[in-house]
C-alpha positions in Angstrom: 203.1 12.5 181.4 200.0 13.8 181.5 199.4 14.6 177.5 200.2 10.8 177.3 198.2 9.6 180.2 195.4 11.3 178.0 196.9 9.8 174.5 196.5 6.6 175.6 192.7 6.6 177.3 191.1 8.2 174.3 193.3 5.8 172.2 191.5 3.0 174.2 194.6 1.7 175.3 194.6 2.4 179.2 191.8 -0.5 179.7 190.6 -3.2 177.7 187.9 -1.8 175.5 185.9 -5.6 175.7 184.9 -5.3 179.0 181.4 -6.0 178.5 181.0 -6.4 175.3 181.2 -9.3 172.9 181.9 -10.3 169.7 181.4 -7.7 166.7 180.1 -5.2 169.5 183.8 -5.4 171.0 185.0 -5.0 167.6 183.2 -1.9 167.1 183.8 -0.4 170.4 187.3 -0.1 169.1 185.9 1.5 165.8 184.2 3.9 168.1 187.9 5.1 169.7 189.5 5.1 166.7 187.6 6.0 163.2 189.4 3.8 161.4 191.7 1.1 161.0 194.9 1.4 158.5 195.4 -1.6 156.1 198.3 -2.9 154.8 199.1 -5.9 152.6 202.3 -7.3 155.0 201.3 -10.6 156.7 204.5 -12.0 158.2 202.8 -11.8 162.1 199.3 -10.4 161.4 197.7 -8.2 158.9 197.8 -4.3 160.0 194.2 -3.7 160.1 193.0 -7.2 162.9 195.9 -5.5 165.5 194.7 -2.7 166.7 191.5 -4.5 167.7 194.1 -7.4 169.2 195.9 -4.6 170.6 192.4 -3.1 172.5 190.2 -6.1 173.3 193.0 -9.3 173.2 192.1 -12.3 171.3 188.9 -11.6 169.5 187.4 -13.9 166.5 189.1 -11.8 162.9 185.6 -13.1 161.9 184.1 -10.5 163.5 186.1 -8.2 162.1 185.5 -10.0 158.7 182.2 -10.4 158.8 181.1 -6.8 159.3 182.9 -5.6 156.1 181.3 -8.4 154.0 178.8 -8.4 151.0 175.6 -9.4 150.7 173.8 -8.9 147.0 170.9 -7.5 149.1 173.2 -5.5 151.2 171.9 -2.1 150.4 168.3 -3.3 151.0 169.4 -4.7 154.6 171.4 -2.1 155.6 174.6 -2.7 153.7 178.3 -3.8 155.9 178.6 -1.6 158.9 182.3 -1.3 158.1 183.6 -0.4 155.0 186.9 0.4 152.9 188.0 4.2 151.9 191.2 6.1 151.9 190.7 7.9 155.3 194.0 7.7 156.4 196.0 5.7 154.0 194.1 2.5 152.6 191.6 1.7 155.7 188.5 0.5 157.1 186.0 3.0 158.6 182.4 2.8 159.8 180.1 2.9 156.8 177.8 5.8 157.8 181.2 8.0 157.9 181.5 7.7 154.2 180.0 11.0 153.1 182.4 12.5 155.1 185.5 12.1 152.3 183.2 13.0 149.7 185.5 16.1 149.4 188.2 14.0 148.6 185.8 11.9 146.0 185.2 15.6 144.5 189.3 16.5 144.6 189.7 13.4 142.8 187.5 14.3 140.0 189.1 17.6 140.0 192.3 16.1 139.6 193.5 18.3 142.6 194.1 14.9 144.5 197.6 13.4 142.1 198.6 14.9 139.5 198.1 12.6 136.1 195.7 10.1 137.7 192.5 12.0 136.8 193.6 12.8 133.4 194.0 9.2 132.8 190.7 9.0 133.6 189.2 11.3 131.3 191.6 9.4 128.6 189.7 5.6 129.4 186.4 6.5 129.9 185.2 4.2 127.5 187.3 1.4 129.8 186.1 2.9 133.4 182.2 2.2 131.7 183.3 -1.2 130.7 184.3 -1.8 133.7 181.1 -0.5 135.6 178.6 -2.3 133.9 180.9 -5.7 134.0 180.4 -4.7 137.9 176.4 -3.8 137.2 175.6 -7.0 135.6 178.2 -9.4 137.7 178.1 -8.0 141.5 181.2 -6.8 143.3 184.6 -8.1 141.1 188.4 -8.1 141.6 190.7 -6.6 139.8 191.4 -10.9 138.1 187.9 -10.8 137.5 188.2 -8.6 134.8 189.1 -9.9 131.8 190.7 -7.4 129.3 193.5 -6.6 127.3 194.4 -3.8 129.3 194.4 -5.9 132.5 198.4 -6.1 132.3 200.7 -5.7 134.8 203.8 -2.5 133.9 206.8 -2.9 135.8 208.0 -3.9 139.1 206.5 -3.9 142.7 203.4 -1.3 142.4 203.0 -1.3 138.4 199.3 -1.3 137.7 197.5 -2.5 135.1 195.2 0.3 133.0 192.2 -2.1 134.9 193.6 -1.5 138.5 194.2 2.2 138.1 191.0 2.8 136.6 189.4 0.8 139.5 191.4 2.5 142.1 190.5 6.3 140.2 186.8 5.0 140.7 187.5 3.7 144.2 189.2 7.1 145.2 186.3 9.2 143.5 183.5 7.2 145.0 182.4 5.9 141.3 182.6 2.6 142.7 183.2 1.2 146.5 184.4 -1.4 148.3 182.6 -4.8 147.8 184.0 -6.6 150.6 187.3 -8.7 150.1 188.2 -12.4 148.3 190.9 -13.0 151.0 192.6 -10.2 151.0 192.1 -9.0 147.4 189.7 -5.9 147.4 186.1 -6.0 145.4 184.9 -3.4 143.6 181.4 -2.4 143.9 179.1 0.0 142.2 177.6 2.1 145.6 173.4 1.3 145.0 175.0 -2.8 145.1 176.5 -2.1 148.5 175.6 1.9 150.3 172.4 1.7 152.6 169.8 4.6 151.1 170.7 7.1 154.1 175.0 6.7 153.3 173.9 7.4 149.4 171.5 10.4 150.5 174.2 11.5 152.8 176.7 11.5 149.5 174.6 13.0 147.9 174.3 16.2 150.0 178.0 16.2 151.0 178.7 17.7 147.7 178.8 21.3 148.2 181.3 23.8 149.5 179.7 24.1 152.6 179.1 20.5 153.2 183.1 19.9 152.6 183.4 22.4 155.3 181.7 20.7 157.6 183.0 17.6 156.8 186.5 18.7 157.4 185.0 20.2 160.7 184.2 17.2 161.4 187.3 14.9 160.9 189.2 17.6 162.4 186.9 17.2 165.9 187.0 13.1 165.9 190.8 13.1 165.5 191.5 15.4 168.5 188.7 13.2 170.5 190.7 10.0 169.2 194.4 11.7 169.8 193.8 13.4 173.3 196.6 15.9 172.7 197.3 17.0 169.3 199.3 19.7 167.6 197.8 21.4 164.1 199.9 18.8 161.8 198.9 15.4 164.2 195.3 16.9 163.6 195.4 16.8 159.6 197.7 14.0 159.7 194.8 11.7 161.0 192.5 12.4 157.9 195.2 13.2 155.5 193.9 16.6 155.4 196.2 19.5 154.1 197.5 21.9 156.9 196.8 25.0 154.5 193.0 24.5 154.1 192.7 23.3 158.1 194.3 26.1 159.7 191.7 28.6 160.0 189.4 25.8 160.2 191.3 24.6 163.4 191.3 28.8 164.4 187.3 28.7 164.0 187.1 25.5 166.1 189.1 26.7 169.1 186.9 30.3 168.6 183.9 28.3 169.1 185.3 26.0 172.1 185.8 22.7 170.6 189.1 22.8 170.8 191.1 23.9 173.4 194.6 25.5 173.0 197.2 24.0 175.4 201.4 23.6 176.3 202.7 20.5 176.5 206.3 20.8 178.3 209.5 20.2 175.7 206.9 20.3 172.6 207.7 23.3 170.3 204.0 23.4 168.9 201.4 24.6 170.2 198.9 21.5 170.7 194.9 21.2 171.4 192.6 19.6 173.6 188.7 18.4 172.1 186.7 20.1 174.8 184.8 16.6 175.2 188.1 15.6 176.7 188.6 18.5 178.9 187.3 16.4 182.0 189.9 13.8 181.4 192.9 16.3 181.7 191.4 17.6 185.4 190.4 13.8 186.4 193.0 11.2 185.5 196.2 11.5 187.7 199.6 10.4 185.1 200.2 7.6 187.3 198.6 4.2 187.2 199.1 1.3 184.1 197.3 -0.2 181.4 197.3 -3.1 179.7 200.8 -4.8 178.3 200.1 -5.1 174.6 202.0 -5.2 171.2 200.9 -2.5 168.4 200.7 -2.6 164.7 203.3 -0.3 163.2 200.2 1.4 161.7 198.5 2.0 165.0 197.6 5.7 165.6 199.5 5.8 168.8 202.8 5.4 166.6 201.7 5.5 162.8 203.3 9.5 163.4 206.9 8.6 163.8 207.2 12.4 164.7 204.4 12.8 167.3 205.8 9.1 168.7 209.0 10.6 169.3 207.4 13.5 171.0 205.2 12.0 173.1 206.8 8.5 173.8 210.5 9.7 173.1 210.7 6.2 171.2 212.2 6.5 167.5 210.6 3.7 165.8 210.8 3.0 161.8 209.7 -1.2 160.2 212.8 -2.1 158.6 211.2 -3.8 155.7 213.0 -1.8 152.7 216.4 -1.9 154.6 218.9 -4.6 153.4 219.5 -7.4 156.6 222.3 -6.4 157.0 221.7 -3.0 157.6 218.5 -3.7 160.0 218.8 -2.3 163.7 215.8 -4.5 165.1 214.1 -6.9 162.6 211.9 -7.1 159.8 209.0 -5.9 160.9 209.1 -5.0 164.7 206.4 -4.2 166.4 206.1 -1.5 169.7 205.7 -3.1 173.1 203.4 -1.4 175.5 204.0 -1.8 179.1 202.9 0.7 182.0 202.1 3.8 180.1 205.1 3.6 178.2 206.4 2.7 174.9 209.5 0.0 176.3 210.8 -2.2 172.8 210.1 -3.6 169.9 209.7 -7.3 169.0 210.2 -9.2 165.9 207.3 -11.5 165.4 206.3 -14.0 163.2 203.2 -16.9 162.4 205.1 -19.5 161.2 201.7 -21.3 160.4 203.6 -24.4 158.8 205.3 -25.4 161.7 202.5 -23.6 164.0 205.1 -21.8 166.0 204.8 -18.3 167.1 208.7 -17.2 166.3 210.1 -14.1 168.4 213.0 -13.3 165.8 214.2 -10.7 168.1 212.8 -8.5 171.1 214.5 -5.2 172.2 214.2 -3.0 175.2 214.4 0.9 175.5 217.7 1.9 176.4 216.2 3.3 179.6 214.7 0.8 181.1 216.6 -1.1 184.4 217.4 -4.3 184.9 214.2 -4.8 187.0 212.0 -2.7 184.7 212.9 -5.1 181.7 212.0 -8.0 184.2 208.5 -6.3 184.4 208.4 -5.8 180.8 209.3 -9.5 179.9 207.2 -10.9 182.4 203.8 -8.5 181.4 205.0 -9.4 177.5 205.1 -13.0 177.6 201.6 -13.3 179.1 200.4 -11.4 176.3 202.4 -13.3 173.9 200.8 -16.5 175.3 197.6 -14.6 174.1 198.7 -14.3 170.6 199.6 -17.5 169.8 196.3 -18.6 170.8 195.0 -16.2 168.9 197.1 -17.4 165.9 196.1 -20.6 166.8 199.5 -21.8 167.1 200.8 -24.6 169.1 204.5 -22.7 170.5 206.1 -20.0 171.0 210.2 -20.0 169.8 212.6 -16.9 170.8 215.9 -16.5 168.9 218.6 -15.3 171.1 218.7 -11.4 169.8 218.2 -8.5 171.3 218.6 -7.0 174.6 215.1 -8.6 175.8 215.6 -11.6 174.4 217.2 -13.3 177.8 214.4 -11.9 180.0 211.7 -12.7 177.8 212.8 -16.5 177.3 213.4 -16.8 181.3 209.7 -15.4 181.7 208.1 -17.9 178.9 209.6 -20.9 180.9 208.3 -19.4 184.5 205.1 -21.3 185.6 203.1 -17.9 186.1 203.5 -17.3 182.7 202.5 -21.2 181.6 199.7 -21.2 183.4 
């Protein structure tokens, strides 16, 4: 109870994190908790990367958001975005200034340690990777259809890249080129002097030695176990997509030199670790109280682990996307429900911005909960579903009859607390 009282405060999920702030400053407040928000191309309720903020701060403007990952020609010369895209976790957006802090995996990737083949293709199409550059020189930040080349052909089904996409990805990956900003929700490539403030370009720069990738890894290793609360060795990596085999005596020198502190967490088999910084929080905050009723992105660091969500939450959560209907437990693409320091369901949302209806395809409680706790958790839920469809901007909210919440969640909607 008390290694997820923790979970959930330094996740910024045991208060809302706008509390006075506003607009973009909200937005990065959040930013500030977490390090970094996963992406992810799925759009059926919202994209991956506006929920956690939703999840934090409620119904804030996505232009916010937006508009502090966004270009500017003079961008450099003003500062650049204060937000920015890298693979930090998987595909994800992460302050701007924290950029020097991959360049490890920018070296790996030149290396050809990072995937096996990808590099070599590389060294292969040069020739098209310089192409490509100076189109991106003389043009400004371009998408992958703004490139127009033989080469730009699609191979195969679902993922198949083109020779122009997985050149600009290698580039992306190996810090050849960065993120532009985004044409809806299409990726720009940019060339870093178009886009990186001097200091992030110095800081590149000098993060390009052995003992600079030490650091770095120091580093990541140190904001995950703030962000995390409690954390075994593989939660730690798993944050940064760091390998376990270089981190462990990395994570041995950190708890030498207090930063991290070993501790037991009762029924985990691993042993698990405490940032120092968040040593007060473990002798302060009692396990009781609540927090805020929210929905999560499947790709929210409280459950983007399906392992450590198990361990901490005891809630065995998967999206069902690749499973055939008829197969599917609990929906498409169900999101975790968040109610009183617990993870109680999952609910099956959807925009249905033609019709502007907010659809709850299905909504499922825990096994555990009682009758009156899943009167709690309907009633807590539908006020913060009222919040997301005015945050959709949608004109009603429809529940299909399916699931074991479904019923309590529909009775709560129609109450007149809940309307109001």
């Amino acid at each position: 109870a008390e290694a997820r009282m923790i979970a959930l405060q330094t996740l910024g999920l045991r208060h809302n994190l706008a509390a006075g702030k506003k607009g973009t400053d909200a937005v990065l407040n959040v930013l500030d908790h977490l390090s970094l928000l996963q992406m992810d191309t799925v759009n059926v309720f919202e994209r991956a990367h506006y929920l956690p903020v939703f999840s934090r701060i409620g119904g804030f403007d996505r232009q916010d958001l937006t508009s502090l990952m966004a270009f500017d020609r003079a961008g450099a010369d003003k500062g650049g975005p204060e937000l920015i895209e890298y693979w930090a976790h998987e595909a994800s957006v992460i302050p701007t200034t924290d950029l020097p802090l991959y360049r490890w995996r920018m070296d790996s990737v030149h290396t050809g340690k990072h995937k096996d083949g990808w590099t070599a293709f590389a060294n292969e199409n040069r020739g098209l990777l310089d192409w490509m550059k100076s189109e991106i020189a003389d043009r400004g930040p371009l998408s992958v259809g703004d490139l127009e080349h033989e080469r730009n052909v699609r191979r195969g089904p679902w993922w198949g890249w083109s020779d122009v996409k997985n050149g600009l990805e290698w580039m992306f990956m190996a810090g050849e080129v960065v993120s532009g900003g985004r044409k809806g929700f299409t990726r720009t490539y940019a060339l870093p002097e178009q886009i990186l403030p001097e200091t992030v370009r110095v800081g590149l720069e000098a993060a390009g030695t052995p003992e600079a990738h030490l650091a770095a890894r120091k580093t990541l290793l140190l904001k995950a176990a703030a962000t995390l609360g409690i954390a075994t060795a593989k939660d730690l990596v798993d944050y940064h997509r760091q390998s376990l085999t270089v981190c462990k005596s990395i994570i041995t020198d950190l708890v030498e030199a207090g930063s991290l502190l070993r501790v037991k967490v009762q029924g985990w088999q691993d042993e698990a670790y405490l940032a120092a910084t968040n040593l007060p929080l473990l002798i302060e905050a009692p396990a009781g109280g609540t927090n805020p009723t929210t929905i999560l992105s499947p790709f929210d660091p409280l459950v983007w682990n399906r392992e450590r969500a198990v361990r901490l939450f005891d809630f065995d959560y998967k999206i069902e996307i690749y499973t055939p209907k008829p197969k599917r437990i609990y929906g498409y693409y169900t999101l975790p429900i968040l109610h009183n320091r617990r993870l109680v369901g999952r609910i099956d949302l959807k925009s249905d911005r033609q019709n502007s209806c907010l659809m709850v395809q299905a909504a499922w409680a825990e096994t555990w909960l009682t009758e009156s706790q899943r009167k709690s958790a309907a009633g807590s839920l539908a006020r913060t579903l009222r919040v997301a469809q005015t945050w959709q901007g949608l004109d009603r909210i429809a529940i299909e009859p399916i699931g074991t919440l479904a019923a309590e969640l529909s009775a709560a909607l129609a109450s007149k607390t809940v309307a109001d």
